[in-house]
PyMOL CGO cylinders between C-alpha atoms (Angstrom):
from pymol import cmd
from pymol.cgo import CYLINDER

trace = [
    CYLINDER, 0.00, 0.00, 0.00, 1.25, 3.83, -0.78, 0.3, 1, 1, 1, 1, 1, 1,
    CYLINDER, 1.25, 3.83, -0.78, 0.93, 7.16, 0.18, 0.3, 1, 1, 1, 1, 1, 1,
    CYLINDER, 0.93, 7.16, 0.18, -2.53, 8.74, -0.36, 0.3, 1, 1, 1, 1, 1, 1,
    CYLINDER, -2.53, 8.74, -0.36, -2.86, 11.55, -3.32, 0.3, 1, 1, 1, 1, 1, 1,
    CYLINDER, -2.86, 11.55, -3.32, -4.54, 14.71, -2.89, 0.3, 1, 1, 1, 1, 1, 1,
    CYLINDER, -4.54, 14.71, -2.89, -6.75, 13.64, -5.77, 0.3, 1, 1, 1, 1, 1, 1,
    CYLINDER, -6.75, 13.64, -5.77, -8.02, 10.14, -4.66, 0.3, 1, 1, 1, 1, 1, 1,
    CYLINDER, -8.02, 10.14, -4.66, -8.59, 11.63, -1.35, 0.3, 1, 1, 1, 1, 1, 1,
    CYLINDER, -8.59, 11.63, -1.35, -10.72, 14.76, -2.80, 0.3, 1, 1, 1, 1, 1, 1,
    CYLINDER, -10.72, 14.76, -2.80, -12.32, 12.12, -4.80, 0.3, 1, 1, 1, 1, 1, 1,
    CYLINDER, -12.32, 12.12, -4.80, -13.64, 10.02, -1.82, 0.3, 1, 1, 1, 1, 1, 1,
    CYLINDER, -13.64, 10.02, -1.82, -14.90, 13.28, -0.62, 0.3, 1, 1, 1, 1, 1, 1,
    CYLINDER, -14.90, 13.28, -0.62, -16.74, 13.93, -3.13, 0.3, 1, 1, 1, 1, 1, 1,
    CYLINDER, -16.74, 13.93, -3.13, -17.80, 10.17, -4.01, 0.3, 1, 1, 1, 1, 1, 1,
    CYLINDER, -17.80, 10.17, -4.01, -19.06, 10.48, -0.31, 0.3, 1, 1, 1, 1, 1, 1,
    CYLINDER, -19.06, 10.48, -0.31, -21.33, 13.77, -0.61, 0.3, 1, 1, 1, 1, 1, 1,
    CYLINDER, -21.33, 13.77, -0.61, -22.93, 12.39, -4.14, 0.3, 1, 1, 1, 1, 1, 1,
    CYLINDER, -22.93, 12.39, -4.14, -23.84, 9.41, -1.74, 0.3, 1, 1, 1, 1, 1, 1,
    CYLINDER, -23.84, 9.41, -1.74, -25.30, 11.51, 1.39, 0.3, 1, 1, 1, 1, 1, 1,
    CYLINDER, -25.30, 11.51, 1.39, -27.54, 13.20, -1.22, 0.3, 1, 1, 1, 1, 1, 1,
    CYLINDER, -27.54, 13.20, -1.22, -28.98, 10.48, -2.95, 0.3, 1, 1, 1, 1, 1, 1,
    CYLINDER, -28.98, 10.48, -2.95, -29.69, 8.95, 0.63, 0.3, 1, 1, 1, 1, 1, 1,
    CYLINDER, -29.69, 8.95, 0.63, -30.89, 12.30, 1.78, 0.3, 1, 1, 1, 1, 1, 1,
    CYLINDER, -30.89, 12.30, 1.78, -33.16, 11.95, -0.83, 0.3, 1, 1, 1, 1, 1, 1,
    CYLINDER, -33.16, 11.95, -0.83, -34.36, 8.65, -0.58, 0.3, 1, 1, 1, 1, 1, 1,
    CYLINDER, -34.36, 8.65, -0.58, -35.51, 9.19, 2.91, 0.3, 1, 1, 1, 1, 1, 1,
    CYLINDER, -35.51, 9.19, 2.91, -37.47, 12.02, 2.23, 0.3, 1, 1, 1, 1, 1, 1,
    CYLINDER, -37.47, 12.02, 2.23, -38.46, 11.37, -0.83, 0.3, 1, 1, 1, 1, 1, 1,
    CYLINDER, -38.46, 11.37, -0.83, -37.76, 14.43, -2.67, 0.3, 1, 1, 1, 1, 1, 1,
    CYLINDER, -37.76, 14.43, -2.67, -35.69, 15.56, -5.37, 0.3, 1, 1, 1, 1, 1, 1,
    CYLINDER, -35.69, 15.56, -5.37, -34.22, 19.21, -5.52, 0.3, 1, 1, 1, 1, 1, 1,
    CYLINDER, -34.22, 19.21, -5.52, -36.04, 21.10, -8.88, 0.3, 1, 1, 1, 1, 1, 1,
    CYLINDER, -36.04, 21.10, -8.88, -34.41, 24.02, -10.17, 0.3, 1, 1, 1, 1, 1, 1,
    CYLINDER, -34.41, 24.02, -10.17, -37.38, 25.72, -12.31, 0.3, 1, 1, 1, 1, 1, 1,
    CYLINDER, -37.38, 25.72, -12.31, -36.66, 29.68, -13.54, 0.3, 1, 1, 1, 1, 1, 1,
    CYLINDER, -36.66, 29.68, -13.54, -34.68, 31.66, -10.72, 0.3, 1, 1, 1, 1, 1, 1,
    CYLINDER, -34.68, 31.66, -10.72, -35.43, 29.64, -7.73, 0.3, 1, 1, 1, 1, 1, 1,
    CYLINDER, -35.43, 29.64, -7.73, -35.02, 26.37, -6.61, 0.3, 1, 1, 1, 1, 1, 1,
    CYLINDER, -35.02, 26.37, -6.61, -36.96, 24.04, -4.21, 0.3, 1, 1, 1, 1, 1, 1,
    CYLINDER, -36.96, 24.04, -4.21, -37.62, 20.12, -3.28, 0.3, 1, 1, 1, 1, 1, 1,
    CYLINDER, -37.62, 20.12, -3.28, -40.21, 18.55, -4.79, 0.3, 1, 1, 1, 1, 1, 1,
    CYLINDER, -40.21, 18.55, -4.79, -42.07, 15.54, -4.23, 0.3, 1, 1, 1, 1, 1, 1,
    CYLINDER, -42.07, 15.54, -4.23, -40.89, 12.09, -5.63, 0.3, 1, 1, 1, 1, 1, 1,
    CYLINDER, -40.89, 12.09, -5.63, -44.73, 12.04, -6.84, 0.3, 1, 1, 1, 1, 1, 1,
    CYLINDER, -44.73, 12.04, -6.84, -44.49, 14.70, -9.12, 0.3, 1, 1, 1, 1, 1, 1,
    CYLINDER, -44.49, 14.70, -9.12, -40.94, 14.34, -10.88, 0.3, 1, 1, 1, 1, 1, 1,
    CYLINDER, -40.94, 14.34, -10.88, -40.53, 10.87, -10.47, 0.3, 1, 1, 1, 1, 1, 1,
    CYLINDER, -40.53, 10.87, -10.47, -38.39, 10.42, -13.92, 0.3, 1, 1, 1, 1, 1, 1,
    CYLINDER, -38.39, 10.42, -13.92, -36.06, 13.09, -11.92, 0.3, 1, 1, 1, 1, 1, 1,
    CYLINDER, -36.06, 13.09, -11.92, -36.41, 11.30, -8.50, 0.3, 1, 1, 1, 1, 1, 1,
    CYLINDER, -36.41, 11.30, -8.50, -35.14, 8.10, -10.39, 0.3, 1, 1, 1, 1, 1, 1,
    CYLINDER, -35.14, 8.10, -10.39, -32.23, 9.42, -12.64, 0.3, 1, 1, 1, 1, 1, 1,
    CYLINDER, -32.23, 9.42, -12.64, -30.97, 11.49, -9.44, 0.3, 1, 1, 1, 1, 1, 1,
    CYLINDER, -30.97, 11.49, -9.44, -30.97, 8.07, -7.59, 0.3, 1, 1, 1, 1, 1, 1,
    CYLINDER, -30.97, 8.07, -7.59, -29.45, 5.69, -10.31, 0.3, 1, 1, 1, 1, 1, 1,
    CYLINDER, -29.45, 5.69, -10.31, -27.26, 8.44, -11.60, 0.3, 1, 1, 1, 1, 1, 1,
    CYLINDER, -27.26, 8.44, -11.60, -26.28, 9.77, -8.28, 0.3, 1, 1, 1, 1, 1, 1,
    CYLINDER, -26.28, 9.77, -8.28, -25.80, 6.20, -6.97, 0.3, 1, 1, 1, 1, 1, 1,
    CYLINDER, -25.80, 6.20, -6.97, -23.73, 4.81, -10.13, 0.3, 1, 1, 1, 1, 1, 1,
    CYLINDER, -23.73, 4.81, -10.13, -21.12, 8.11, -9.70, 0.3, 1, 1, 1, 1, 1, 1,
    CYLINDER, -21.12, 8.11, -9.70, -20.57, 8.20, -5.87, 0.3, 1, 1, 1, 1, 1, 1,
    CYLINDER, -20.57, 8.20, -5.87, -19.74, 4.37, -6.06, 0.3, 1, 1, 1, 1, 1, 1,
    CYLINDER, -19.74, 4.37, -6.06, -17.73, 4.68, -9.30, 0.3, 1, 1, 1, 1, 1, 1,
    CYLINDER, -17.73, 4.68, -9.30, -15.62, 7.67, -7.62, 0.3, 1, 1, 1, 1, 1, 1,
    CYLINDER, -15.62, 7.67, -7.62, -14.93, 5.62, -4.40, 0.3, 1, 1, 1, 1, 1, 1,
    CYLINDER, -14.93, 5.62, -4.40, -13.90, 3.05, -6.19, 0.3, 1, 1, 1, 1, 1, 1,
    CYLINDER, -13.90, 3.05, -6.19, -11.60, 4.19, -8.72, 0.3, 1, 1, 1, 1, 1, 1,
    CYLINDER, -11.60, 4.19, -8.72, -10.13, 6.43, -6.20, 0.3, 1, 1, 1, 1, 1, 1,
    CYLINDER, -10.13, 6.43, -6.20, -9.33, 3.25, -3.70, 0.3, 1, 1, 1, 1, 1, 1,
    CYLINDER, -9.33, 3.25, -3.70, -8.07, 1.31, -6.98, 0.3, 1, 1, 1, 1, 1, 1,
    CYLINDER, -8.07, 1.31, -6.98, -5.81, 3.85, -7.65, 0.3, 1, 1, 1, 1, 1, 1,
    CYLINDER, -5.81, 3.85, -7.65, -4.43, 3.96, -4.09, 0.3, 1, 1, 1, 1, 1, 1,
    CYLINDER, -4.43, 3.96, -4.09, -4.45, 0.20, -3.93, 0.3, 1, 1, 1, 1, 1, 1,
    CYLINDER, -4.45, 0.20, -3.93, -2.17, -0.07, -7.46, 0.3, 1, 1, 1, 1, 1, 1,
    CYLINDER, -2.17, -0.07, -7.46, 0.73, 2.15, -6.47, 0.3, 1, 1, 1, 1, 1, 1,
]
cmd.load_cgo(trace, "trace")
């Protein structure tokens, strides 16, 4: 095992805060609409195809960051 980079550390981080907001939204669920100048959380009633491409998308990114960022650490 090797020293940790900035990079693969700032990319757990981040990996890590992707994650907290899909679960933030899951147990609320509510998605956060930006519509014209202001912003606010919806309902997963009424933007479900949002609701469901912030989860899988959201989901498939955190993991993927985590990951490659502990790959790289693990492979130098």
């Amino acid at each position: 095992m090797s020293q940790l980079a900035v990079g693969d550390v700032a990319r757990i981080g981040v990996g890590c805060v992707v994650l907290a907001y899909v679960t933030y939204c899951v147990l609320n669920q509510k998605v956060w609409i930006r519509k014209g100048f202001s912003g606010s959380w919806k309902p997963r009633d009424e933007y479900s195809k949002s609701y469901t491409l912030t989860f899988a998308g959201g989901t498939v990114i955190g993991i993927w960051m985590i990951l490659l960022a502990l790959h790289n650490i693990m492979t130098l």
